[in-house]
PAPAVEX-191670 format. One line per field, with one value per residue (C-alpha): residue in three letters; x, y, z. Coordinates in steps of 0.25 Angstrom, whole numbers. Last residue first. Example, Ala and Ser with C-alpha at 12.3 -4.5 7.8 and 13.67 -1.06 7.14 Angstrom:
2
res = c(Ser | Ala);
xx = c(55 | 49);
yy = c(-4 | -18);
zz = c(29 | 31);
% end
This chain:
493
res = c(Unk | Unk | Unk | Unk | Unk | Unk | Unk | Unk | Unk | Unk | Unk | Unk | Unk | Unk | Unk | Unk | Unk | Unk | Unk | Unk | Unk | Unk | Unk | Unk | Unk | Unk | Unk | Unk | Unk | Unk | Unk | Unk | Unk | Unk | Unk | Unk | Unk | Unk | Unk | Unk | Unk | Unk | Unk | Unk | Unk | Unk | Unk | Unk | Unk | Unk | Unk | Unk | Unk | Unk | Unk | Unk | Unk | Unk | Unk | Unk | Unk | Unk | Unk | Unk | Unk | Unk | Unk | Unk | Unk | Unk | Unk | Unk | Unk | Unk | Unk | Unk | Unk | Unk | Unk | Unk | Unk | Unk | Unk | Unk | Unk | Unk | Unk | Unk | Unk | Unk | Unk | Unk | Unk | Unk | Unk | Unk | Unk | Unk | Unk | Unk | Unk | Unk | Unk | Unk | Unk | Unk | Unk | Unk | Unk | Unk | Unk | Unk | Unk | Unk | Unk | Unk | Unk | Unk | Unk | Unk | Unk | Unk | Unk | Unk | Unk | Unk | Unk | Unk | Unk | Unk | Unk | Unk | Unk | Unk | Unk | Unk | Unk | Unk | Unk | Unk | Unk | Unk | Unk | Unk | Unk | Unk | Unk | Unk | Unk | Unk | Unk | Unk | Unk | Unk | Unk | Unk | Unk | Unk | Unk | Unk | Unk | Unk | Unk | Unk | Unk | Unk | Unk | Unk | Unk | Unk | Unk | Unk | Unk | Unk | Unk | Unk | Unk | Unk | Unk | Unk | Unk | Unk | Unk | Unk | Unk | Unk | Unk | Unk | Unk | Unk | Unk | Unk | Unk | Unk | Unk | Unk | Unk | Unk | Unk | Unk | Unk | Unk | Unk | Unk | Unk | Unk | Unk | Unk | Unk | Unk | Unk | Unk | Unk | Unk | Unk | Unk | Unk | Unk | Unk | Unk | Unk | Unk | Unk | Unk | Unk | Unk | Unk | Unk | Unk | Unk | Unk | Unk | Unk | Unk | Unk | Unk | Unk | Unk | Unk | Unk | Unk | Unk | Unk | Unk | Unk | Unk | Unk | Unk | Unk | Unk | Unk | Unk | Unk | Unk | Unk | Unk | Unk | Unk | Unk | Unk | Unk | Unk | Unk | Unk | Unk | Unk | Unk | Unk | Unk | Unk | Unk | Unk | Unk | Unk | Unk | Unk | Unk | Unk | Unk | Unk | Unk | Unk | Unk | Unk | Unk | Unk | Unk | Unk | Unk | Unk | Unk | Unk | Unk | Unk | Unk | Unk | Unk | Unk | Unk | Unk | Unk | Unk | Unk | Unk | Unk | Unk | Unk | Unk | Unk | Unk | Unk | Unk | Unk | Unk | Unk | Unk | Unk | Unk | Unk | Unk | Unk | Unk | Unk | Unk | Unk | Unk | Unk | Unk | Unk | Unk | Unk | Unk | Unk | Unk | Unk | Unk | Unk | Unk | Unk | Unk | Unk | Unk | Unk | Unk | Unk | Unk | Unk | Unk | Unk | Unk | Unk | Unk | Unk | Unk | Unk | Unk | Unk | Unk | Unk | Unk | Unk | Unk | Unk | Unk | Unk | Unk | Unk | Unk | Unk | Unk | Unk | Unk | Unk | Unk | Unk | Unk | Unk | Unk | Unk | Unk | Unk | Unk | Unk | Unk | Unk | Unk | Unk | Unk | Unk | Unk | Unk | Unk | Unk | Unk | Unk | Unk | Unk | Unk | Unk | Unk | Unk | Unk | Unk | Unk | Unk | Unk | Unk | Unk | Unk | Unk | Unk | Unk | Unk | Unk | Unk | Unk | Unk | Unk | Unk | Unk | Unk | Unk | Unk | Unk | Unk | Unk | Unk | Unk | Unk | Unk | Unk | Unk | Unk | Unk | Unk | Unk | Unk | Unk | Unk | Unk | Unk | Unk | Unk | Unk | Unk | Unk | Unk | Unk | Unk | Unk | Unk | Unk | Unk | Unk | Unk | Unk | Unk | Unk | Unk | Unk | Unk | Unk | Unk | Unk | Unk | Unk | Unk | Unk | Unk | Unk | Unk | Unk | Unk | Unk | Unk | Unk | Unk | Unk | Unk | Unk | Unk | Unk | Unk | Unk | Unk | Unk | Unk | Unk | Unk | Unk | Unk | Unk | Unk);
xx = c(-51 | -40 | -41 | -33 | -17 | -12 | 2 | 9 | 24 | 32 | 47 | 56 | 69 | 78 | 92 | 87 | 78 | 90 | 93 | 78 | 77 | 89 | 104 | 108 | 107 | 99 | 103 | 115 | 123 | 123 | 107 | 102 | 109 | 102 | 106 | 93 | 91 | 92 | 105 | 110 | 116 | 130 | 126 | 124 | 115 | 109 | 99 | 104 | 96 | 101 | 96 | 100 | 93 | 91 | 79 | 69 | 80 | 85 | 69 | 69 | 82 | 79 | 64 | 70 | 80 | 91 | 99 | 112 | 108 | 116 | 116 | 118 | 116 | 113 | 124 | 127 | 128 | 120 | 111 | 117 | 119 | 106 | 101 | 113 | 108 | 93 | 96 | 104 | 118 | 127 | 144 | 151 | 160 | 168 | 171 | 183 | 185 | 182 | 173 | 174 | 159 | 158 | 150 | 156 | 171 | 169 | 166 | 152 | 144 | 157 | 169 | 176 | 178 | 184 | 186 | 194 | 198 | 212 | 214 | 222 | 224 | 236 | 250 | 255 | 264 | 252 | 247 | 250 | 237 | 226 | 230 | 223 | 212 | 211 | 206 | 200 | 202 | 198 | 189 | 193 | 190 | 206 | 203 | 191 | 202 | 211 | 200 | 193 | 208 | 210 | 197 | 201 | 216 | 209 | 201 | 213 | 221 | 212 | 201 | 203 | 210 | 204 | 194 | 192 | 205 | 202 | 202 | 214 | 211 | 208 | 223 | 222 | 212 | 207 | 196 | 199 | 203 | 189 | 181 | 186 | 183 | 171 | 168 | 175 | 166 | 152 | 156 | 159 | 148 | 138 | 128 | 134 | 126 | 134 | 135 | 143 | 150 | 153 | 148 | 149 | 136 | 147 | 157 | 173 | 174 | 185 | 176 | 169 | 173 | 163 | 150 | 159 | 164 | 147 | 143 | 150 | 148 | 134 | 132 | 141 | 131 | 116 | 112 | 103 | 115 | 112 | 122 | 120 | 130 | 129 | 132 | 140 | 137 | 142 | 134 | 125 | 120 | 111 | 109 | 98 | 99 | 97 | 107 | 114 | 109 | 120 | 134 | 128 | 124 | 138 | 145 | 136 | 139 | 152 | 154 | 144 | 153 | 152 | 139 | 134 | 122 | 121 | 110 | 105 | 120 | 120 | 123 | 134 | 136 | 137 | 147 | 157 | 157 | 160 | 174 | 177 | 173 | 174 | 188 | 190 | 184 | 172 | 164 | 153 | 142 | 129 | 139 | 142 | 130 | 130 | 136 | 142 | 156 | 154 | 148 | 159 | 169 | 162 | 162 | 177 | 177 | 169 | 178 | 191 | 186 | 189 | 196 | 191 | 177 | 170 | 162 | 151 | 144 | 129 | 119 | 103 | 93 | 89 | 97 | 110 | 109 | 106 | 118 | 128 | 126 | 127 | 135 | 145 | 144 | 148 | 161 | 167 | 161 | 170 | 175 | 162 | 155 | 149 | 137 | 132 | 120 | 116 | 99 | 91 | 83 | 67 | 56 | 43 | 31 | 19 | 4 | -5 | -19 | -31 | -38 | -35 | -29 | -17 | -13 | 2 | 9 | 24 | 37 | 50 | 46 | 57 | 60 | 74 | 77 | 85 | 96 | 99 | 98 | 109 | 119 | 118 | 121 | 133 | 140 | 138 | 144 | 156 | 156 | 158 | 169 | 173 | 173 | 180 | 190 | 193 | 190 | 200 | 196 | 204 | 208 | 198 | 186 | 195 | 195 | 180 | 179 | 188 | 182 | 167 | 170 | 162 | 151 | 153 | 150 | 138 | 131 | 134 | 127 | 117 | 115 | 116 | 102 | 95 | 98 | 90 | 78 | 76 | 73 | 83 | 78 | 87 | 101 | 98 | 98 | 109 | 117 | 118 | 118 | 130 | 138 | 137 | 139 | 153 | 158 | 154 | 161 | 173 | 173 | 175 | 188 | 189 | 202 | 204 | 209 | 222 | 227 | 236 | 239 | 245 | 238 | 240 | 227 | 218 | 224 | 225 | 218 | 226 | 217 | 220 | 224 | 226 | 213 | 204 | 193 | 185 | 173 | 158 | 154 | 164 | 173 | 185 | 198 | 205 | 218 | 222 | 208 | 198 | 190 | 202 | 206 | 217 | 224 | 219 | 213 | 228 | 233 | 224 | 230);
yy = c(347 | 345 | 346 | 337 | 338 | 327 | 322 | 311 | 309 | 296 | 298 | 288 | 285 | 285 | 279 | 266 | 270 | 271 | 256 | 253 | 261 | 255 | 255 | 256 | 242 | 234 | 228 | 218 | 206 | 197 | 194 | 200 | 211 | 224 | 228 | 235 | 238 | 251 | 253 | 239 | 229 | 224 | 214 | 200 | 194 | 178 | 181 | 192 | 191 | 203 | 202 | 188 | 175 | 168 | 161 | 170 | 174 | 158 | 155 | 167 | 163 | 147 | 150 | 159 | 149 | 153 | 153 | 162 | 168 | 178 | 183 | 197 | 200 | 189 | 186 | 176 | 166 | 152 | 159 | 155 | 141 | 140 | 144 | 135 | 122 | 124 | 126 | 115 | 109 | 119 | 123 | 132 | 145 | 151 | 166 | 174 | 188 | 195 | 198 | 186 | 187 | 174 | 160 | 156 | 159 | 155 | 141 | 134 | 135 | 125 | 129 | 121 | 132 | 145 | 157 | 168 | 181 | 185 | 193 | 205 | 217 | 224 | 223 | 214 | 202 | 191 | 199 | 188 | 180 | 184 | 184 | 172 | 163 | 163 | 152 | 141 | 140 | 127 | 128 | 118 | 125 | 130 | 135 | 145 | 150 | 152 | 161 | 169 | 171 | 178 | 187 | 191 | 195 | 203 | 211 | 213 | 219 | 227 | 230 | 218 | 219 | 224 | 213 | 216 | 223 | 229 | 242 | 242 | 252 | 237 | 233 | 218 | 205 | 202 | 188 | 179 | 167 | 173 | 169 | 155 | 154 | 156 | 149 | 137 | 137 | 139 | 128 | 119 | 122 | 122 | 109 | 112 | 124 | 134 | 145 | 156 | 163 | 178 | 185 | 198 | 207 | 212 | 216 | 214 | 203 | 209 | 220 | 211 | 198 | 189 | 196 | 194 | 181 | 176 | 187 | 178 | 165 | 163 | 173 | 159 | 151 | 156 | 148 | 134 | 127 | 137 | 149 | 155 | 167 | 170 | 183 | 185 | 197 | 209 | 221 | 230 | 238 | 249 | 253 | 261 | 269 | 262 | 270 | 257 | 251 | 258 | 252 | 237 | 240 | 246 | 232 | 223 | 230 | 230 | 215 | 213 | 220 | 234 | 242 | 252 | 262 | 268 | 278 | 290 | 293 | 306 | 298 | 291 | 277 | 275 | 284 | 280 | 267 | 270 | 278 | 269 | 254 | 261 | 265 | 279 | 289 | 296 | 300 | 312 | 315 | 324 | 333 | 342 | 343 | 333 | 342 | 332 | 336 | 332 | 320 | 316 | 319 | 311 | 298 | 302 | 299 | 286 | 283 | 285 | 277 | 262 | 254 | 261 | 259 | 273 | 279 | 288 | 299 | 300 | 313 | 309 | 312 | 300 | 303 | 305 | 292 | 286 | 291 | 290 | 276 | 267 | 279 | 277 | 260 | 265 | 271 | 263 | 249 | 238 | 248 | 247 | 258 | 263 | 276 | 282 | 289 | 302 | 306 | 294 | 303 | 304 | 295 | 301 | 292 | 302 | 300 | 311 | 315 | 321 | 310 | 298 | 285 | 289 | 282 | 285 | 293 | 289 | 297 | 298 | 294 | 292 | 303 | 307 | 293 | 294 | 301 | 286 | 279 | 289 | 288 | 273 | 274 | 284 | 275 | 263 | 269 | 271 | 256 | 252 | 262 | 254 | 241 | 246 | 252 | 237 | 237 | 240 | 248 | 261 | 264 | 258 | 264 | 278 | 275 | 274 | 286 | 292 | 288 | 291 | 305 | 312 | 300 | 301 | 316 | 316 | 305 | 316 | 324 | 315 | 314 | 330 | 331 | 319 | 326 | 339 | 327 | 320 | 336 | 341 | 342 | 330 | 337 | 347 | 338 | 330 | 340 | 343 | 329 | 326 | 336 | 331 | 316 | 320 | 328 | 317 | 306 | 316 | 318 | 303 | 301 | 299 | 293 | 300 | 293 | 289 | 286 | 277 | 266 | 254 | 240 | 240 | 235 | 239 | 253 | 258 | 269 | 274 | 279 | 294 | 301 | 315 | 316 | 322 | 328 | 333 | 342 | 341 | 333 | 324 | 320 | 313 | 316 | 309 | 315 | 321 | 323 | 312 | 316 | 319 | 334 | 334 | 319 | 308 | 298 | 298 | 292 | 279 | 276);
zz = c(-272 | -281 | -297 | -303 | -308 | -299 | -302 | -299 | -303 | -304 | -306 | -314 | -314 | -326 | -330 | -330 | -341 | -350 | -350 | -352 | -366 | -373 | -362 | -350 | -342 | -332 | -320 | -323 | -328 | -316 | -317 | -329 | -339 | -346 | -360 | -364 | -379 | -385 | -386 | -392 | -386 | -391 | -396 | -400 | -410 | -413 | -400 | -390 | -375 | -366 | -353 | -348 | -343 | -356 | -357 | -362 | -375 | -376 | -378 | -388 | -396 | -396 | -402 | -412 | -417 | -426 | -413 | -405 | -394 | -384 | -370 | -363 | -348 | -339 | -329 | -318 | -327 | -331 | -342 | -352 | -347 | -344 | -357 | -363 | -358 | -362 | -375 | -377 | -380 | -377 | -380 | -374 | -381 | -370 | -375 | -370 | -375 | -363 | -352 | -345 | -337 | -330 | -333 | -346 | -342 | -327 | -333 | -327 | -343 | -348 | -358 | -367 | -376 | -373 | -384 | -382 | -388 | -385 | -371 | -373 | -361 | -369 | -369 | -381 | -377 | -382 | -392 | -402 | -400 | -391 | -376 | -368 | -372 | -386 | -396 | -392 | -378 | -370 | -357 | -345 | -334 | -334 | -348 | -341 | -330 | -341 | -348 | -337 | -332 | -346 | -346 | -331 | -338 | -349 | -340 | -328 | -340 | -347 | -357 | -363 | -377 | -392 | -401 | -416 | -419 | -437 | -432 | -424 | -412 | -402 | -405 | -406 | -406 | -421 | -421 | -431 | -421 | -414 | -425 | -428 | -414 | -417 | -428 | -422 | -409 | -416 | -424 | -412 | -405 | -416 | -411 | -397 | -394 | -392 | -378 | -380 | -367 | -366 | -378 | -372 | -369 | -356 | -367 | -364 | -373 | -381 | -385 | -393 | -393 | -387 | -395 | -407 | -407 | -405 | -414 | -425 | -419 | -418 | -429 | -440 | -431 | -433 | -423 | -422 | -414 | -403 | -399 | -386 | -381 | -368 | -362 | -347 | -343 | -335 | -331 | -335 | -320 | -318 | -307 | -300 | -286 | -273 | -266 | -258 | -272 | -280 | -271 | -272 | -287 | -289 | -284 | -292 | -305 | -305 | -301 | -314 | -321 | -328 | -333 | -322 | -321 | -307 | -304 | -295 | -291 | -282 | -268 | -274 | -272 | -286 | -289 | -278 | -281 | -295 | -289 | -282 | -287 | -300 | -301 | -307 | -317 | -318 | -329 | -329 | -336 | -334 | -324 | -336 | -346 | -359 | -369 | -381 | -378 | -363 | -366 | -375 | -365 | -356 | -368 | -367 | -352 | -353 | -363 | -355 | -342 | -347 | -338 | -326 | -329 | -331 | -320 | -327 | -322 | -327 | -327 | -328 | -338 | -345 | -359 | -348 | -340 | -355 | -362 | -350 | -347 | -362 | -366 | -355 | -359 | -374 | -370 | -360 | -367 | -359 | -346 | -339 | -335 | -321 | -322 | -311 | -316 | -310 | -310 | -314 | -324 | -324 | -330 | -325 | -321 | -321 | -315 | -317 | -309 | -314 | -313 | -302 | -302 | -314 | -326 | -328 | -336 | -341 | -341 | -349 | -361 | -372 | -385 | -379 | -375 | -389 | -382 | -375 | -387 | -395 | -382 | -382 | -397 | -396 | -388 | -393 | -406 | -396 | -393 | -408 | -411 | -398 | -404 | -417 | -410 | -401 | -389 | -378 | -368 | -366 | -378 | -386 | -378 | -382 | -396 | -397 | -391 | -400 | -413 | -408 | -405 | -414 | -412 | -397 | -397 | -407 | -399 | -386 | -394 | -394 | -380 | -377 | -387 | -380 | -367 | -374 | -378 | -365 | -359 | -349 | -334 | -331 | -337 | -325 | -313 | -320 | -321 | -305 | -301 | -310 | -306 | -290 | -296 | -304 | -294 | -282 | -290 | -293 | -279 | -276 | -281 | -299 | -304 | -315 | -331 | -335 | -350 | -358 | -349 | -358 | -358 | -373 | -378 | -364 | -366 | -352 | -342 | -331 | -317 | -313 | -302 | -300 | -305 | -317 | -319 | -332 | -329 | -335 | -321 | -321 | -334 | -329 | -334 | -347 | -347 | -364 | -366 | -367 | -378 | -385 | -390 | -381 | -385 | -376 | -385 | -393 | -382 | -382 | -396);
% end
């Protein structure tokens, strides 16, 4: 399947090449990409040096200058053709993210929709205000706070949504005013290259966008410490995220950091139990785990602990692990090797502490001698708050189910990790759903519903999980300053 994205008409092109100031570049040498359910390389894509960093920055400031002066509404109009774009190309994109990372075609189909949406809020800041009058002490005499662009946006994406985690960036950096370049994960570069293409196509002016390739410790270093970036927005690991915000704050320019997370799901004996379970299974399984809102660890309460378990592992026996193109495939492979491994220590080291497997635990059944980064879908009992499993992000299709007693008890022991993004509720009581929403100590509070976030809202994490975040009206403010101007009209004496 993966060579049939390359063909001459394809956004890629037959040799994926970087897209860098309106030009496509390649290198002599190149980085292969692989086909998480095979294993096999079937592309390669640049390995950007330094030059390319200073080509892309240098191109950007000259476009950016420009694309600054244009009304709200004429950067509304590039935007939705860029809409038009993704939804021509919707079927290869999706097919792309398959390729390269994993998810199944539904999942992705999924993902690109993502897309457009981010780009269709971002072009709807055509009608916001961008400046505010205050009172002043004197007559004749005015007061202005402008909003105003960043200028160039560093951008660093994570390899679990390629597609829609570019449009969650580029949409918002373009809207405000400001010109973007985009270092894709390693793992995943081809997506953010077609998502160029369709830039490209749709019209946004050479040097706006431009994705590079390469390592990120070299070659996103490099793009952080550079003199022309005015911002660094970044989604990837919490490791990630504290290395760049060490590099930015020698500039003291603004980052934006979503991180990892480590989300709770809370189920009191008062729930609604056959949505306890349901969203439950699918929060945990969706993209094989690989998503930062994740259902990382559920919290019972021992009234329905045992039902809860049954129905869910009832669930997951059903649950359909194979080809992520099949229609009918519900959960593809890790993105890669060293991610399915980690995801396996996480486990043996879990069962060593004492936690039994339900179902799962290793690779699923019957794929045993097929290549491919398969990890089965997990469920871990048995489990105490102290394991590694329930206190650090696994990032896979593992999920420890643990029993509570009361409220008090499962609060703190929601709230006993180092990260604070995403967490879960599950009652019929409206007194136990707003306590649990003060008293939970994370930025995204979802009561009897999970996600994925929607546009408009704010995804932002506390503590380990992150500054801030890209998306609904706060999101895209991050990629404005403002400017305060006084002016004095009256008559001089």
């Amino acid at each position: 399947m993966p060579a049939t994205l390359l063909g001459e008409k394809a956004l890629l092109g037959t040799t994926p090449s970087m897209f860098i100031g309106g030009e496509w570049i390649t290198t002599e040498n190149t980085r292969p990409v692989d086909n998480p359910a095979t294993g096999e390389i079937f592309t390669g894509v640049p390995e950007a040096q330094t030059e390319h960093i200073e080509l892309a920055l240098n191109r950007a400031r000259a476009a950016q200058t420009e694309w600054a002066r244009r009304p709200l509404s004429e950067r509304a109009t590039v935007l939705t053709e860029i809409v038009r774009q993704v939804e021509d190309h919707a079927e290869e994109l999706a097919r792309i993210v398959v390729a390269e990372q994993g998810k199944t075609i539904t999942e992705a189909r999924g993902e690109i929709g993502g897309v457009k949406a981010f780009f269709d809020h971002a072009l709807s800041q055509k009608y916001r205000t961008v400046g505010e009058l205050m009172a002043t002490s004197s007559p004749g005499q005015q007061l202005a706070i402008r909003e105003e662009p960043v200028g160039i946006v560093a951008a660093i994406i994570p390899w679990n949504f390629p597609a829609a985690i570019f449009a969650r960036k580029v949409a918002p950096a373009l809207m405000a005013g400001n010109a973007i370049v985009v270092k894709p994960s390693e793992v995943t570069p081809l997506s953010a290259l077609a998502m160029a293409k369709i830039c490209q196509l749709a019209g946004v002016p050479d040097g706006l966008v431009s994705v590079v390739t390469g390592p990120g410790r070299v070659i996103g270093k490099a793009l952080v410490e550079h003199p022309l970036t005015n911002m660094v927005t970044v989604t990837g690991s919490t490791r990630a995220g504290r290395e760049i915000l060490a590099q930015a704050s020698e500039k003291i320019i603004p980052v934006s950091l979503e991180l990892g997370g480590k989300a709770p799901v809370i189920v009191f004996d008062d729930a609604n139990l056959e949505l306890a379970v349901q969203q439950a299974f699918e929060a945990r399984f969706w993209n094989c785990g690989q998503v930062c809102t994740c259902n990382e660890r559920t919290y019972v309460q021992r009234g329905v602990y045992d039902e809860f378990v049954r129905r869910f592992v009832e669930k997951v026996a059903g649950l359909k692990v194979g080809d992520p193109t099949d229609e009918t495939s519900q959960m593809g492979p890790k993105v890669s090797e060293a991610e399915r491994d980690k995801v396996r220590e996480f486990v043996e080291d879990a069962v060593k502490a004492g936690a039994k497997v339900e179902i799962g635990g290793g690779i699923p059944e019957g794929m045993e001698d097929q290549a491919g980064y398969w990890f089965a879908p997990t469920v871990l009992t048995n489990v105490n708050n102290d394991m590694d499993i329930v206190q650090q992000e696994v990032f896979g299709p593992v999920l420890p189910i643990i029993p509570f007693d009361s409220y008090e008890e499962v609060i703190e022991w929601a709230n006993s990790t180092v990260y604070g993004l995403t967490s879960h509720v599950y009652t019929e009581n409206m007194r136990t759903a707003m306590n649990a929403t003060d008293d939970l100590e994370f930025g995204e509070v979802y009561i009897n519903k999970i996600g994925p976030e929607e546009v408009q809202g704010y995804h932002t994490g506390w503590k380990l999980s992150g500054m801030g975040g890209d998306d609904g009206q706060h999101g895209f403010e991050r990629y404005t300053r403002r400017k305060t101007v006084y002016l004095d009209y009256g008559l001089q004496s």
